[in-house]
N, C-alpha and C positions, 0 to 999 in steps of 0.2 A: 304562749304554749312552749312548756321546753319539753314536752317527748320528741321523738324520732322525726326528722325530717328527709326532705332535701338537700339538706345543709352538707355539707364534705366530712366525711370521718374526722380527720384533725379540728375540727368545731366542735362537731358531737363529743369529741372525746375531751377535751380540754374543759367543756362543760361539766362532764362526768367529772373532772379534778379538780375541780372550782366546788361543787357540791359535795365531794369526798371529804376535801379539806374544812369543808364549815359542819361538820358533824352529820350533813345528809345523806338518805339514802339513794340510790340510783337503780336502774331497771338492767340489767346487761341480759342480753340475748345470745345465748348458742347458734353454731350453726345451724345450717338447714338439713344437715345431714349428721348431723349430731340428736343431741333428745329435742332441738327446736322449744326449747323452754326457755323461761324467765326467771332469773333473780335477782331478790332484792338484796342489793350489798351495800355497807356499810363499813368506814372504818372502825377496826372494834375496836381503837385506843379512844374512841370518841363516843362508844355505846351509852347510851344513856337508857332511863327506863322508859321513857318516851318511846325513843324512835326502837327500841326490844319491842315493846306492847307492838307496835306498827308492823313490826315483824312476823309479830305471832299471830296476830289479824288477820293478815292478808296471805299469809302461805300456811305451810304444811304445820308449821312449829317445832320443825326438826332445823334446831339451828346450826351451823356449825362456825368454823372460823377456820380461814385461810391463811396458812403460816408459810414462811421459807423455812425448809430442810431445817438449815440451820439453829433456827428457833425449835422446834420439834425438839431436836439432837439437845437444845439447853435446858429445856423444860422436861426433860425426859417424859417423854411421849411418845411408845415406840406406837407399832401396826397395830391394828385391832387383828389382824391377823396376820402369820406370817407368809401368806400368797392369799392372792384376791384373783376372784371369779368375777369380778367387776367389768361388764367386757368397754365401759368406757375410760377404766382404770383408775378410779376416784381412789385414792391413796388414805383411805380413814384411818384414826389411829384410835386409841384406847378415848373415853369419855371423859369429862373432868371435872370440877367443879375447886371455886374458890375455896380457899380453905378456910372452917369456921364463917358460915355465908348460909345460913338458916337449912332447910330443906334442898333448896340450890335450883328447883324447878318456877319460883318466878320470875315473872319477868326483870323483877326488881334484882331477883338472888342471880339470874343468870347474865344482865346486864354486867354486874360488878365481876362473875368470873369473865364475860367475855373481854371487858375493860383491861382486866388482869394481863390476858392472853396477850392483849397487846403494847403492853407497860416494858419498856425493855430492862424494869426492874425485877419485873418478877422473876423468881426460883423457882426447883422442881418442887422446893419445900414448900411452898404456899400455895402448892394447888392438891387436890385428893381424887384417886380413879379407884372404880368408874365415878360419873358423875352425869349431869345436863347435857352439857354441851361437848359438841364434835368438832376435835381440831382434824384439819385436814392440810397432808402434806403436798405443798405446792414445787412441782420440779422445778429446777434448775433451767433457768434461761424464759421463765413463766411463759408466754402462749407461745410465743416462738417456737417454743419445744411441744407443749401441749396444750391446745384450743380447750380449755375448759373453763368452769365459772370457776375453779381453785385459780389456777393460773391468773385469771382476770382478774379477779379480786387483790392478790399480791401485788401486781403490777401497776392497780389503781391506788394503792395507796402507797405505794410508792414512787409512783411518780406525782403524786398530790404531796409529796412531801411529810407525810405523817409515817407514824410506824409500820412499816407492811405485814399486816395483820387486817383479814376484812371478813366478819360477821356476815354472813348469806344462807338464805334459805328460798323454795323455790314457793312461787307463787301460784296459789291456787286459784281456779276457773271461778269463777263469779256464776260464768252461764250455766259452768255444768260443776257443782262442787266435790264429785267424785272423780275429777279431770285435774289436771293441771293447764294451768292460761298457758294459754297458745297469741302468736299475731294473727290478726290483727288486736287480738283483745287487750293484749298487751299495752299497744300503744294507746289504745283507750283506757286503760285504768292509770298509765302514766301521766297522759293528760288530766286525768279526773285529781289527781292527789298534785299534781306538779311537780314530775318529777322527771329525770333525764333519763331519756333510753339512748344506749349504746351496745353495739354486737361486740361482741370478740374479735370480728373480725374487723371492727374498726378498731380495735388497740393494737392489733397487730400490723396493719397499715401507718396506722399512727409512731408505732415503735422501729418499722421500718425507714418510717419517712425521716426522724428524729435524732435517732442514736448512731453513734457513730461507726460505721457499716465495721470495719475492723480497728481493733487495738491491737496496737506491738505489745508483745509478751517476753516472754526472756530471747537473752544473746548469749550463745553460747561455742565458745571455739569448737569446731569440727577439723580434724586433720583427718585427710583423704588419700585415698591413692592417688587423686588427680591433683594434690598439693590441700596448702590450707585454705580452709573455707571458716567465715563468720555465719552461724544461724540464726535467724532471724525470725521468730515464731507470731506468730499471727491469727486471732480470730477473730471472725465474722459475728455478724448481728444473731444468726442463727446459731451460733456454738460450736462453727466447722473452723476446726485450726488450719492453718497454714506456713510453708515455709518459705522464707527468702536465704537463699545460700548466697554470700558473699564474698566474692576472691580478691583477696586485697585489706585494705581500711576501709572499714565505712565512714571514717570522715573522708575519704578520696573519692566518694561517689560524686559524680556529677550530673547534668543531662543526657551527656551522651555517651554515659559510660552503659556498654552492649549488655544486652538483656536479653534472655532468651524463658517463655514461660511453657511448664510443664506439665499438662494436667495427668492427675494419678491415672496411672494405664496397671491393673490389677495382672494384665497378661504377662506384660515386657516386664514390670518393678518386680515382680513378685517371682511369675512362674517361668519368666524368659521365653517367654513364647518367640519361634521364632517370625509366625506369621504378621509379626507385630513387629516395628521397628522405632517404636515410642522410648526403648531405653534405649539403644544403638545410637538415636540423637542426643537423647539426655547425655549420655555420656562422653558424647563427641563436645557436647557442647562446656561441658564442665571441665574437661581436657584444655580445650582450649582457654579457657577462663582460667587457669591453673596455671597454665606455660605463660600466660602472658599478665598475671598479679592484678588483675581487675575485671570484673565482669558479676552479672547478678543474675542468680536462677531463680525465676518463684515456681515455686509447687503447690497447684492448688489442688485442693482435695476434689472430688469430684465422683459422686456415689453414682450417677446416672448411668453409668454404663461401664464395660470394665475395659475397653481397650479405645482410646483416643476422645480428644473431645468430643463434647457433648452434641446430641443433636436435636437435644429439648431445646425450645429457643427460649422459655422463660428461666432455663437452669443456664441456657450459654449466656445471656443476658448478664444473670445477677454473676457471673465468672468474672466476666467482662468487666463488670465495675470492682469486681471486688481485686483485679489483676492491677487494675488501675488507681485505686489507692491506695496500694503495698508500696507501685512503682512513686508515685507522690512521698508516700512516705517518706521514703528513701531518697529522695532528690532525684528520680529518674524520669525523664522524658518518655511517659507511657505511649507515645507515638510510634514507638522505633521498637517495639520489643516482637520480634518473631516468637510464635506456637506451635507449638506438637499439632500435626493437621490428618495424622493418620487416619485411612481408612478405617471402618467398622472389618471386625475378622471375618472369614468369611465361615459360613457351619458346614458342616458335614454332617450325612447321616450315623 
């Protein structure tokens, strides 16, 4: 049986990319707090009339295809609208169809525009709107940013190593055909065809567990009132940049060159609150890193709250590692680096 198990996310999902890349379809399930649906996704550089027909069978027949921005923007393919009332924000764009591809509505004619869609040959010129099929724009950073089956779809074929482009439509109830399949049925009709179920939320665990929590980004001279600083930019697996301020050379980093980290205080960086005493160190500490031609600030971003760290322990958590491999990065001894530890401000009426 390969539907849904026991088995750990990173099995379930690497099956899913084993399947993606040999032209099959897979099951991905939504959250539970999302529409709780199933779709069947496919990579559309791999569509065949086969596995289309398969498609149309067993779901709605409203097919679309899941693109990166990117693609959209080459294919010119803007919004089906220019604001959506979508409240789970499916980003639809205009309809399309292969150019010169008969009718365009079978499985055969919409196979080959979906095929198309995922060709990194094709042009705006070889395709016609409206048309069959719905390209659908996948955002930037795929489920990390947004839990959908767009998202999921991009990220499965791209991490299967084929073009990320993924043909999905949602599958309908067997029990109730006026419904869309719901779990458990899901996993029954998965089993029944042999096919792989994975959530969203095991590719999002999966992409967590996988990809590399942050990459360095540019360096760029910053001269400061408190002397020169090297900037050091940085983001996370989630899309949150980051800074590392450097006093001195960065090839003169070493273990134990002083580290002090800083997470964004909206009160003290921004509004100088003085209840707040989160920039008063920052800047004590950058002073000192200044007068003395070596030292490293990281600044991490930090939406949780607006004045001093966090006191989410799954957001101080993921801080915490993400503080920690800046200072790696960089040759530093994450052991040794003091934090901004300020109290919460206190309200008033």
């Amino acid at each position: 049986m390969t539907s849904r198990s026991t088995r750990p996310a990173s099995t379930r999902v690497r099956a899913a990319l084993t399947a993606i890349a040999a032209g099959r379809p897979v099951v991905v399930v939504d959250d539970m707090n999302r529409e709780n649906e199933g779709n069947l996704i496919l990579a559309a550089s791999l569509a065949t009339t086969e596995t289309i027909a398969f498609l149309i069978r067993h779901t709605s027949g409203f097919l679309c295809v899941a693109l990166p921005e990117a693609t959209c923007d080459r294919l010119g393919l803007p919004a089906m609208h220019h604001s959506s009332d979508d409240p789970r924000g499916a980003a639809y764009c205009v309809a399309t169809d292969l150019r010169d591809n008969g009718t365009g509505i079978s499985a055969t004619a919409r196979a080959r525009t979906i095929a198309a869609l995922g060709d990194p040959d094709t042009t705006a010129a070889d395709l016609v709107r409206p048309g069959h099929v719905i390209p659908l724009r996948g955002r930037a950073g795929g489920v990390l940013t947004r839990r959908g089956h767009t998202e999921a779809g991009v990220d499965l074929t791209r991490l299967a190593g084929v073009t990320p482009a993924a043909a999905l439509a949602e599958i309908v109830s067997a029990d109730f055909p006026a419904e869309m399949a719901r779990r458990p049925e899901l996993e029954r009709f998965a089993a029944e065809h042999g096919l792989v179920v994975v959530t969203v939320a095991d590719i999002v665990e999966y992409r967590r567990s996988t990809e590399a929590r942050v990459v360095r980004g540019a360096i760029m001279s910053m001269p400061t009132q408190y002397g020169q600083f090297d900037a050091v930019g940085y983001r996370d697996v989630d899309g949150n940049e980051h800074i590392a301020l450097v006093a001195g050379s960065l090839a003169g980093i070493g273990p134990d060159t002083p580290t002090y980290v800083h997470h964004e205080c909206l009160a003290a960086d921004i509004f100088g609150v003085a209840a707040c005493d989160c920039g008063v160190r920052l800047a004590s500490e950058l002073a000192r890193f200044g007068r003395r031609g070596s030292g490293v600030v990281v600044f991490l971003r930090n939406n949780d709250r607006a004045c001093g760290p966090t006191t989410n322990n799954a957001v101080k958590e993921s801080l915490s590692k993400i503080e920690g491999w800046i200072l790696e990065d960089l040759g530093v001894d994450p052991n040794q680096a003091p934090q901004c530890t300020a109290p919460p401000l206190s309200r008033t009426a």
